[in-house]
C-alpha positions in Angstrom: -8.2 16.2 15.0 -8.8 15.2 11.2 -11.9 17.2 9.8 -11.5 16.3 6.2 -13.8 12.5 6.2 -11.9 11.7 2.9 -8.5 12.0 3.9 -9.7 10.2 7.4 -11.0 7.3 5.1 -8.2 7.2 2.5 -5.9 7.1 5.9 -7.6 4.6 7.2 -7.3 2.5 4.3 -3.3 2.9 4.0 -3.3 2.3 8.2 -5.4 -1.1 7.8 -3.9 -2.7 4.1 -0.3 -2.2 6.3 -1.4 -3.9 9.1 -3.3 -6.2 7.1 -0.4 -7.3 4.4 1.6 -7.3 8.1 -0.2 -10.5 9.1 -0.8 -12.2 5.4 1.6 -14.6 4.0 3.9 -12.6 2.0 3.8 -12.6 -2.1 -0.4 -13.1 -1.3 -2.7 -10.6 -3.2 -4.6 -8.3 -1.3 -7.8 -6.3 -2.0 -10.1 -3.9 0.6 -12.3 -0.9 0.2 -11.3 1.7 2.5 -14.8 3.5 1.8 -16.5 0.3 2.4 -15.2 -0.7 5.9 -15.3 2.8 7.0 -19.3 3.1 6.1 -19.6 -0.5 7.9 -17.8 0.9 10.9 -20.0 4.1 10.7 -23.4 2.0 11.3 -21.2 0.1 14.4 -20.3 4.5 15.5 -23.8 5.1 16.5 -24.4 2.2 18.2 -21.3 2.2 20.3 -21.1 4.4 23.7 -17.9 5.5 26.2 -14.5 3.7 25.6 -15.8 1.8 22.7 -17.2 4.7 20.9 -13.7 6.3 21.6 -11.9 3.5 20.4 -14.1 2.8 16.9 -13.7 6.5 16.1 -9.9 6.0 16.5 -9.8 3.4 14.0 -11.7 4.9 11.7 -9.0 7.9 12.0 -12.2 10.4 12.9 -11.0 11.0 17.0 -13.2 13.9 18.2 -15.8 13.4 15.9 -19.3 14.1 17.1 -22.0 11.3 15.5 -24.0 13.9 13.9 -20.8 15.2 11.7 -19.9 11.7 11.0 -23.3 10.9 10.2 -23.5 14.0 7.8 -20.2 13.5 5.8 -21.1 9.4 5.3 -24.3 10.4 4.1 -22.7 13.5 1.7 -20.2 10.8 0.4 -22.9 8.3 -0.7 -24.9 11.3 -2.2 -21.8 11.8 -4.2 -21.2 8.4 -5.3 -24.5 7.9 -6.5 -25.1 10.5 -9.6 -24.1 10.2 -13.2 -20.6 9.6 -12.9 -19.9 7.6 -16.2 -19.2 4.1 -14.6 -22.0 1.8 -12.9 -20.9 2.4 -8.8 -23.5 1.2 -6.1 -23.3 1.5 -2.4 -26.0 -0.1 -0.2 -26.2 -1.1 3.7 -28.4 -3.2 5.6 -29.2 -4.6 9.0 -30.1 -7.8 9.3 -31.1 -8.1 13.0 -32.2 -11.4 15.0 -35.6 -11.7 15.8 -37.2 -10.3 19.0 -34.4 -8.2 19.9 -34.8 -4.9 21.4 -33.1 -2.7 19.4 -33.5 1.0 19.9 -35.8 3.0 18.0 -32.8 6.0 17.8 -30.3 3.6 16.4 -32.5 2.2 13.5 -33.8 6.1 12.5 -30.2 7.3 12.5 -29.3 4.0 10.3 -32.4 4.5 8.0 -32.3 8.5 7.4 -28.1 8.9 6.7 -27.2 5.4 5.6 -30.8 4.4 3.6 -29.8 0.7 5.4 -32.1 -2.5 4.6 -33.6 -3.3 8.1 -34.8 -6.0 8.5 -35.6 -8.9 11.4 -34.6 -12.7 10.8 -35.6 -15.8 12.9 -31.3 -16.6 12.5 -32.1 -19.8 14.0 -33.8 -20.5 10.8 -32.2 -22.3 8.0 -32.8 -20.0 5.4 -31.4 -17.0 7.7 -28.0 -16.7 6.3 -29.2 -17.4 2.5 -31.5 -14.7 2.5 -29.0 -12.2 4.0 -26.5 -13.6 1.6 -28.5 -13.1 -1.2 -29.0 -9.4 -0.7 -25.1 -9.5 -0.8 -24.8 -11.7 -4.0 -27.7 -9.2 -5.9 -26.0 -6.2 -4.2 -22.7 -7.0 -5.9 -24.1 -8.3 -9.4 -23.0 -12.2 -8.3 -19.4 -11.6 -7.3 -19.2 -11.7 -3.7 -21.9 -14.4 -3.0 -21.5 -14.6 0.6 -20.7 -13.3 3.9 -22.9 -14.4 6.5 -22.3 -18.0 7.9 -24.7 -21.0 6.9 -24.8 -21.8 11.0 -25.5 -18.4 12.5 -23.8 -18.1 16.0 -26.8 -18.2 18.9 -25.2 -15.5 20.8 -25.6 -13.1 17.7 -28.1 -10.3 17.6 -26.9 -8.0 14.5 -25.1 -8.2 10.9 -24.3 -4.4 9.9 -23.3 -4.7 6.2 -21.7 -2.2 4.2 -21.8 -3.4 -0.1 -20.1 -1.8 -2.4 -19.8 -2.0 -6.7 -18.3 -0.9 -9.4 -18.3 -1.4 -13.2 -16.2 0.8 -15.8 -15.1 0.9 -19.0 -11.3 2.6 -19.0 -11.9 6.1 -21.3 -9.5 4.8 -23.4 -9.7 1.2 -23.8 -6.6 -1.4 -24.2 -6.8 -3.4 -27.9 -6.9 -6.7 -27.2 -4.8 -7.5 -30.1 -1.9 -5.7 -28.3 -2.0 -7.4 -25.5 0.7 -10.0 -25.6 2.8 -12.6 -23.0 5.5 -11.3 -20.6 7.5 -12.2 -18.0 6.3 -10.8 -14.7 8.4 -10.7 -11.8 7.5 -12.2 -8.5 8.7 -10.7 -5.2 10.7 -13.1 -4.5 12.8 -12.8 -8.0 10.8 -15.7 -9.6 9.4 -15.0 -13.1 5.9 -15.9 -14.5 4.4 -15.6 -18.1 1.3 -13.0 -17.9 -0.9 -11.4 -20.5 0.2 -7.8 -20.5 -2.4 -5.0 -22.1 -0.2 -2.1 -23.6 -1.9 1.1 -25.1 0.0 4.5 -26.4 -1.3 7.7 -25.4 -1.7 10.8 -23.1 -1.5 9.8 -19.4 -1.0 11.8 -16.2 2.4 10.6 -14.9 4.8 10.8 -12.3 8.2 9.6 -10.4 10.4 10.3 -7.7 13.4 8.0 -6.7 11.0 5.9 -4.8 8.7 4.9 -7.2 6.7 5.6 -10.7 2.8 6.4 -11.1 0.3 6.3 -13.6 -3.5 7.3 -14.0 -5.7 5.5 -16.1 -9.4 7.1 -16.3 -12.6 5.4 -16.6 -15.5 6.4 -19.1 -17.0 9.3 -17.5 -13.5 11.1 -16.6 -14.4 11.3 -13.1 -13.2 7.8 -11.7 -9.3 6.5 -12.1 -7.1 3.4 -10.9 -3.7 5.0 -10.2 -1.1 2.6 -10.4 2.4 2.9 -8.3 4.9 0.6 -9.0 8.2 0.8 -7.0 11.6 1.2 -8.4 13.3 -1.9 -9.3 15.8 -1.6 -6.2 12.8 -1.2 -3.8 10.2 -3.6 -2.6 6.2 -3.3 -3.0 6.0 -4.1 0.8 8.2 -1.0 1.5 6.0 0.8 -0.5 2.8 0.2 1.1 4.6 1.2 4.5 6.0 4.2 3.3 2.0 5.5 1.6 0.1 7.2 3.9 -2.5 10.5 2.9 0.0 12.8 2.9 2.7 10.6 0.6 -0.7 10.0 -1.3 -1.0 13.7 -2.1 2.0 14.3 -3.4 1.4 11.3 -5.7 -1.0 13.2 -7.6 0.4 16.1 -7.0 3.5 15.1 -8.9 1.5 13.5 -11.8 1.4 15.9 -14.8 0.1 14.6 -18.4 2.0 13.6 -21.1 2.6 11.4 -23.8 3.8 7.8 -23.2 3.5 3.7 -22.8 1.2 1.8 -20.3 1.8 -1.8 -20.1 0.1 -3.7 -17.1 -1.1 -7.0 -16.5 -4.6 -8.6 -16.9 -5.9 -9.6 -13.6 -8.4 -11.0 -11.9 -8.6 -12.4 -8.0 -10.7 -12.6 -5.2 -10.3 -11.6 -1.7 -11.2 -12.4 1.8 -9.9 -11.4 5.3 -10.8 -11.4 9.1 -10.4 -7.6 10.0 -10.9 -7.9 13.6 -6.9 -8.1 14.5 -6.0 -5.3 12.3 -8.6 -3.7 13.6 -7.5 -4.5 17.1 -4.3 -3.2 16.3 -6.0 0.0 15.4 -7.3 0.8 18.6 -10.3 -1.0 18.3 -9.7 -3.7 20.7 -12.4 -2.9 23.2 -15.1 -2.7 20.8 -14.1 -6.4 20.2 -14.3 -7.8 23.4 -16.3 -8.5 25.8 -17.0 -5.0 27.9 -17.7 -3.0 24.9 -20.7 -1.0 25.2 -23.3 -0.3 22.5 -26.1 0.5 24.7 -27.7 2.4 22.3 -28.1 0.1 19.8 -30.3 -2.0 22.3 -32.5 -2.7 25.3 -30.8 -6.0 26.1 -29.6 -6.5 29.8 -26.8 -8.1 28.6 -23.4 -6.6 27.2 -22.6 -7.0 23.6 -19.6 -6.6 21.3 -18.2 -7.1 17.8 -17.4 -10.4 17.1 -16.3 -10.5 13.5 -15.5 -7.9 11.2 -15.1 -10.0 7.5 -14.5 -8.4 4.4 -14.5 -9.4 0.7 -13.4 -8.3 -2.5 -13.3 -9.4 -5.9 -11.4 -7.3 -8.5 -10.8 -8.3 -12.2 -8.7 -5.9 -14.8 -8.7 -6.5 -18.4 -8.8 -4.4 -21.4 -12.2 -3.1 -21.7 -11.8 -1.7 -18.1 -12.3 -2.3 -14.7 -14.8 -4.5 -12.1 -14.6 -4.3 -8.4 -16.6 -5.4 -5.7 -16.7 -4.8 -1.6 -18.6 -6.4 1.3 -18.2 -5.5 4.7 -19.9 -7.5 7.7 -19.6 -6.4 11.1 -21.4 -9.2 13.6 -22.6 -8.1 17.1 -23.2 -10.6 19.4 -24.5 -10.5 22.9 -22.6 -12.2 26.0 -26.2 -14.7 27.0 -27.4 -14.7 23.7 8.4 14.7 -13.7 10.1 16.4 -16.3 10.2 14.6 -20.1 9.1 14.2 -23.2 8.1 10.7 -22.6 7.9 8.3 -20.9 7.1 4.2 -20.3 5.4 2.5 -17.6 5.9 -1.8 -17.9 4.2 -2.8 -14.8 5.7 -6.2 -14.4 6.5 -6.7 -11.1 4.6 -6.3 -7.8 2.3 -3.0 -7.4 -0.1 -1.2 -5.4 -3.1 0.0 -7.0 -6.2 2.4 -6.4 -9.6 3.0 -7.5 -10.4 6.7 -6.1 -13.4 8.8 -7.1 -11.1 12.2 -8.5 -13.8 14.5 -7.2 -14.2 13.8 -4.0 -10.3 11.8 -3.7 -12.1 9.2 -1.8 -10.2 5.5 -2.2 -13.1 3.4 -3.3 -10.4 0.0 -3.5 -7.0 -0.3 -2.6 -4.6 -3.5 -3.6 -1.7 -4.6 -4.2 -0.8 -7.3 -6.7 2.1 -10.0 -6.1 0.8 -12.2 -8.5 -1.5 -11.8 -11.9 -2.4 -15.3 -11.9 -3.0 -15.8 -8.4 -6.8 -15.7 -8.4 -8.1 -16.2 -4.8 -5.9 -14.7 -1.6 -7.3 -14.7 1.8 -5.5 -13.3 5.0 -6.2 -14.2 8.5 
């Protein structure tokens, strides 16, 4: 049983972008927040009952979990996120729940007191519904995810659990934009494109192994970092991403030691979007996707209910003064009627996974991988 709620989220991440990337056309972009989905999933948790409680739990890598500890460490890990830590980083959640329904008193308290959720009820057969629920998402993340809920809200459903998720930093030490200069950038599949590549000089905590080479680049504040693996030429950024995991994660930064040397990567900036219910599925979720599932303590209805979409966005853009990211994560429930050197150099120009963790807590805020800087939108199935 996992009792450590940041390795079970940063596994979860690595479980879902390699079952994700699994189903997405191959050289695509891809972008999620591990913290974000789990949060999402977290409102779902106490809802849920029997197999499908089992099963959500299982995906979320927490198996044995009782609510009240789950509850406790999603609420410590906002907490955490939310004080001075150098860089602008907000996390919100709200419930946006259909009109009339009977949902139990328990469930809201429990979503209100550890998750500080939005509640609110909508007439959703109202054509403003989805705008005002979307434009809780669009202020939540400062424009760049402007919606998630559909303009034609299904009649069978009840609930939108909504996990949002921003961040804002400058790098500690910025790239000069008068260094940054056109490259070739290899594509997986051996292509080359012409990129604007940011290169800066200086002390970074580094690391390699025959597998791969890493870099950490701070943000303003010291506390935040995207960490940066790029895979030896002979190896493939898809092998990669199946070979990360918490533990190969560790000994990234384990291996990483400071030191002087190069950093050239690209400037980037793409959009995301991806249906997580397969992956999900694939998880061990499946029951709490289909009709069956049981979250009879979310409501008084007579009728069964289940998850009917799990969609997540992202938008991420990289440049020289540092780093903006952005996560929404909507779960709708709907009811059945209803190294050792002197130095080194680090030339990201080929495919590469990419992190945004919070160092204190290790907690994966974003996970990516790029195939393409000048792809701008990617969306899986």
């Amino acid at each position: 049983m996992n009792r450590d709620p940041i390795a079970a989220i940063n596994a979860m991440g690595f479980d879902l972008l390699q079952r994700v990337q699994g189903m997405a056309e191959s050289d695509q972009n891809l972008f999620l927040s591990p913290a974000g989905v789990t949060l999402a999933l977290a409102l779902a948790l106490n809802g849920a009952a029997g197999a499908t409680h089992a099963a959500i739990l299982d995906a979320m890598h927490l198996s044995g979990w009782e609510d009240a500890a789950v509850n406790e460490a999603m609420s410590g890990l906002q907490q955490e996120l939310s004080g001075d830590l150098g860089v602008e980083l907000a996390v919100a959640n709200s419930l946006w729940g259909r009109e009339g329904t009977p949902f139990r008193a328990a469930f809201l308290k429990v979503s209100r007191h550890y998750y500080d959720a939005r509640i609110e009820a909508l007439d959703f057969d109202a054509p403003d519904a989805a705008e005002r629920i979307n434009a809780w998402v669009n202020d939540q993340t400062r424009g760049r995810i402007e919606e998630v809920a559909p303009r034609q809200i299904d009649p069978e459903t009840i609930l939108f659990l909504i996990n949002a998720i921003y961040f804002k930093g400058d790098w500690a030490s910025p790239f000069d934009e008068l260094a940054t200069r056109e490259q070739l950038f290899t594509l997986s599949d051996g292509s080359r494109v012409q990129t604007a590549m940011m290169r800066q000089d200086g002390e970074f905590a580094y690391g390699e192994t025959p597998a791969y080479r890493a870099v950490k680049l701070p943000y303003s504040g010291e506390r935040l970092s995207m960490i940066i693996v790029l895979p030896r030429r002979e190896r493939t950024v898809d092998e990669l991403v199946a070979f990360l995991g918490t533990d190969t994660w560790r000994a990234v930064l384990h291996e990483m030691y400071v030191m002087d040397g190069h950093v050239a990567i690209p400037r980037f900036c793409f959009s995301f979007a991806s249906m997580l219910n397969e992956p999900l599925e694939t998880m061990g979720m499946g029951v709490a996707l289909e009709e069956g599932a049981d979250f009879g303590p979310l409501h008084e209805l007579p009728w069964p209910t289940y998850i009917s979409q799990v969609r997540h966005k992202t938008f991420v853009e990289v440049n020289e003064a540092g780093t903006e990211a952005a996560a929404v994560t909507s779960i709708g429930i709907v009811a059945q009627s209803v190294v050792t050197m002197d130095r080194f150099s680090f030339v990201a120009d080929r495919p590469f996974l990419f992190a945004i963790q919070d160092d204190a807590t290790g907690s994966i805020l974003f996970l990516g991988v790029l195939h393409d800087p000048l792809q701008t939108e990617a969306q899986a199935p």
